[in-house]
C-alpha positions in Angstrom: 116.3 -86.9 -143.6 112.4 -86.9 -143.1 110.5 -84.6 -144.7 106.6 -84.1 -143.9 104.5 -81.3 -145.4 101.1 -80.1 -144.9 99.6 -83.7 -143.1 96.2 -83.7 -142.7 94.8 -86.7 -141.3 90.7 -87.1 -141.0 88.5 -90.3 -139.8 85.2 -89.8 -140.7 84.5 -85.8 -139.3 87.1 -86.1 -137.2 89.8 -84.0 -137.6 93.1 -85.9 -136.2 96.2 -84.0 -137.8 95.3 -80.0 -138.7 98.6 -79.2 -141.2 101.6 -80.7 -140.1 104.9 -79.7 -141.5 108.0 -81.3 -139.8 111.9 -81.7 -141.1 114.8 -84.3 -139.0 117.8 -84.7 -139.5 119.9 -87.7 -139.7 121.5 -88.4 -136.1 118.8 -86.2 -134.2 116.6 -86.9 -131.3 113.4 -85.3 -131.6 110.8 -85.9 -128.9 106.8 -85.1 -129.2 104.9 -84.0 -126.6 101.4 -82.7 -125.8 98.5 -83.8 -124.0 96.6 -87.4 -124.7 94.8 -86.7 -127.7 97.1 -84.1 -129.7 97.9 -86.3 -132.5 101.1 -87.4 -131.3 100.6 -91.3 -132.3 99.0 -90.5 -134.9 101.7 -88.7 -136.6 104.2 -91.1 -135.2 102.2 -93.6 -137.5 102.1 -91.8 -140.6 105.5 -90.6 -140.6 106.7 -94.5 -139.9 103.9 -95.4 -143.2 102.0 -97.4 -140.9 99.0 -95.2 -142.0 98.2 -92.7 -144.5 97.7 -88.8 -144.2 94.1 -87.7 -145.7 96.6 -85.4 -147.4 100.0 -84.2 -147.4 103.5 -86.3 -148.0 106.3 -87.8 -146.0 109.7 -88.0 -147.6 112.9 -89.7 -146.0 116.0 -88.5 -148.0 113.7 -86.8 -150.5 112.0 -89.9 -151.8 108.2 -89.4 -151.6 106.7 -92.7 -149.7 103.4 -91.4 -150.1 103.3 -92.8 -153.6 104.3 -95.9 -153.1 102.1 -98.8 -153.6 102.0 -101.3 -150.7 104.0 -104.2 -151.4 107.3 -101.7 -152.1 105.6 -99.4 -149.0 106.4 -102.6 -146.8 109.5 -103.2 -148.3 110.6 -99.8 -147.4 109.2 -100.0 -143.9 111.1 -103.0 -143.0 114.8 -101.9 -144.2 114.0 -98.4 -143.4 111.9 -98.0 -139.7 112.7 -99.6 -136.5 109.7 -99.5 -134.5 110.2 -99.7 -130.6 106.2 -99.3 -128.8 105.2 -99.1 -125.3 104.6 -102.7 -124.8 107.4 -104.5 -126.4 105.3 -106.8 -128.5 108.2 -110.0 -129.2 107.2 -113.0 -130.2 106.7 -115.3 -127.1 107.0 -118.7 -128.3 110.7 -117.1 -129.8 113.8 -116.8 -128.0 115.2 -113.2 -127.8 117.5 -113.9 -130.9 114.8 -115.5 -133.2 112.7 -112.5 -132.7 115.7 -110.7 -133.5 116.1 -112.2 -137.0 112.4 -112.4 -137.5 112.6 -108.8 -139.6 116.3 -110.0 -141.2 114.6 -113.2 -142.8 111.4 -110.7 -144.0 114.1 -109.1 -146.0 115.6 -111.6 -147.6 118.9 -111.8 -145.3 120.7 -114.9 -145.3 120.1 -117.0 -142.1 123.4 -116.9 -141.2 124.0 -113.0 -141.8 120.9 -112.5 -139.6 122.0 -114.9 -136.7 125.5 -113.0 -136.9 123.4 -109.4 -136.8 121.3 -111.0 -134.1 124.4 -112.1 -131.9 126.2 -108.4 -132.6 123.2 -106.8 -131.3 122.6 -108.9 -128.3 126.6 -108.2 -126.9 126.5 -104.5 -127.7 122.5 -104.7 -125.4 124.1 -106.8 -122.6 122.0 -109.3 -123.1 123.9 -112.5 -124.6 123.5 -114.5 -121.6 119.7 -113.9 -122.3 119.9 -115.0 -126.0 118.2 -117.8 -125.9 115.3 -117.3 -123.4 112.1 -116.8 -124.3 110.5 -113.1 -123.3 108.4 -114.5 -120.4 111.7 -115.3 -119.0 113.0 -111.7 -119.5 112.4 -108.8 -117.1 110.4 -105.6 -118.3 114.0 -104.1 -119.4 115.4 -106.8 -120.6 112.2 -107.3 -123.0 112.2 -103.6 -124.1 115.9 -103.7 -124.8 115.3 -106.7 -126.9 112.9 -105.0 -128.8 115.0 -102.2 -129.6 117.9 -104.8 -130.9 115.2 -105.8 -132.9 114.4 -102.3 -134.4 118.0 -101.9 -135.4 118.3 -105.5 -136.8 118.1 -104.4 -140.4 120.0 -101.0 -139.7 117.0 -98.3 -140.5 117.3 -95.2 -141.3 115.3 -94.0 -138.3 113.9 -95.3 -135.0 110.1 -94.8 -133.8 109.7 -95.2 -130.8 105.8 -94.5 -128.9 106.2 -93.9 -125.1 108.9 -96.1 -125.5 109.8 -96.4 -121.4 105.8 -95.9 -120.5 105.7 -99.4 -119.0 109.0 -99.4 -117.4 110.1 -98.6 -113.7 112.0 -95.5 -113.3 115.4 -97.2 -113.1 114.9 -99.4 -116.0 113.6 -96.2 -118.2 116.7 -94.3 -117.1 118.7 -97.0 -118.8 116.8 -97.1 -121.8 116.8 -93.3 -122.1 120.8 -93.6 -122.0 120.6 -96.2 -124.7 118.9 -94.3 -126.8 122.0 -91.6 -126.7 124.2 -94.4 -126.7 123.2 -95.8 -130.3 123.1 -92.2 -131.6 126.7 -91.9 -130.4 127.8 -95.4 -132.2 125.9 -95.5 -134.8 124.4 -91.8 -136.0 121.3 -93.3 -135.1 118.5 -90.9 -135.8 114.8 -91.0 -132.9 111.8 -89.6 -133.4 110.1 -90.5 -129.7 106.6 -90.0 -128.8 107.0 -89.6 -124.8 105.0 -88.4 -121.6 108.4 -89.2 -120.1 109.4 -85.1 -119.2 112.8 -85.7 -118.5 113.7 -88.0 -121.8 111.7 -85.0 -123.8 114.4 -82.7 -121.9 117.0 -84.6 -123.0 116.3 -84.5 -126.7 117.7 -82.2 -129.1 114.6 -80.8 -130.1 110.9 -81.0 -128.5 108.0 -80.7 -130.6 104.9 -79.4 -128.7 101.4 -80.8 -129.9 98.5 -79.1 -129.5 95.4 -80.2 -131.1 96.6 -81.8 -134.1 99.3 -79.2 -134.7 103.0 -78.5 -133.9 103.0 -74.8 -131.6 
């Protein structure tokens, strides 16, 4: 489903990403590991388009994304990627399901298919009792869980997620770890899942070792 071939990535002398070739399949989770400073962000970033390889190209399903100008490179990115980061990153002066429906309206989605969405999210999370409280009113899970609704809202074709349970306690990042499998069981869900986190990397179907800005 995602292709990459050959990704360089430079800033200024500095050589980031040394000749990266990658494949993932739909409904796989892929972790990538390696020392702070491998590259591992990095590549998260160009694979999810929110940056752009010196050279090389990133496919998903054989379409070439590298091309794409970037107006229809955001267009893709928003009905294509959810993005879950370290620090969960909602909206604060939102409830939980406004910043659900935030990336629903960017795409055009009627208001009331989003709030519907939103609502069938939330149940299948746990978290409709919390629907309508704002995130400083949410615990550290309860925030990150949010934010993945809110990477599925517009049913992508892949999940990013960068040390996604890196600012959770251990009990809270054993539950999100079991999500993760959870959505893959229900919905085919594919994960590509930059993580210190040894036992989530463990878990994975595949682990990719980074090395100074290459895949050993």
């Amino acid at each position: 489903m995602i292709s990459g071939k050959n990704i360089h990535k430079s800033y200024g002398t500095l050589e980031v990403l040394k000749g990266i070739d990658l494949e993932v399949n739909k409904g796989e989770i892929v972790s990538v590991v390696g020392a702070s400073g491998a590259g591992k962000t990095t590549l998260l970033q160009i694979i999810g388009t929110l940056d752009n390889p010196t050279s090389g190209s990133i496919s998903f399903d054989n379409q070439d994304v590298s091309s794409l100008s970037e107006k229809r490179l955001a267009s893709f990115r928003n009905r294509n990627i959810g993005f879950v980061f370290q620090f969960h990153h909602l909206l604060p002066e939102f409830t939980a399901h406004e910043n659900l429906c935030i990336p629903a309206f960017i795409a055009g989605i009627s208001q009331k298919e989003a709030k519907q969405r939103a609502l069938e999210l939330l149940d299948f999370l746990h978290l409709t009792d919390r629907a309508e409280h704002k995130p400083s009113a949410l615990s550290g899970g309860e925030q990150q869980r949010v934010a993945v609704a809110r990477a599925l809202m517009n049913h992508p074709s892949v999940i990013l997620a960068d040390e996604p349970s890196g600012n959770l306690d251990s009990a809270n990042a054993k539950e999100l770890h079991a999500l993760f499998f959870e959505l893959r069981k229900k919905f085919n869900q594919t994960f590509v899942i930059v993580t210190h986190n040894q036992e989530l990397a463990d878990m994975s179907d595949r682990k990719l070792m980074m090395v100074d800005g290459r895949i050993m």
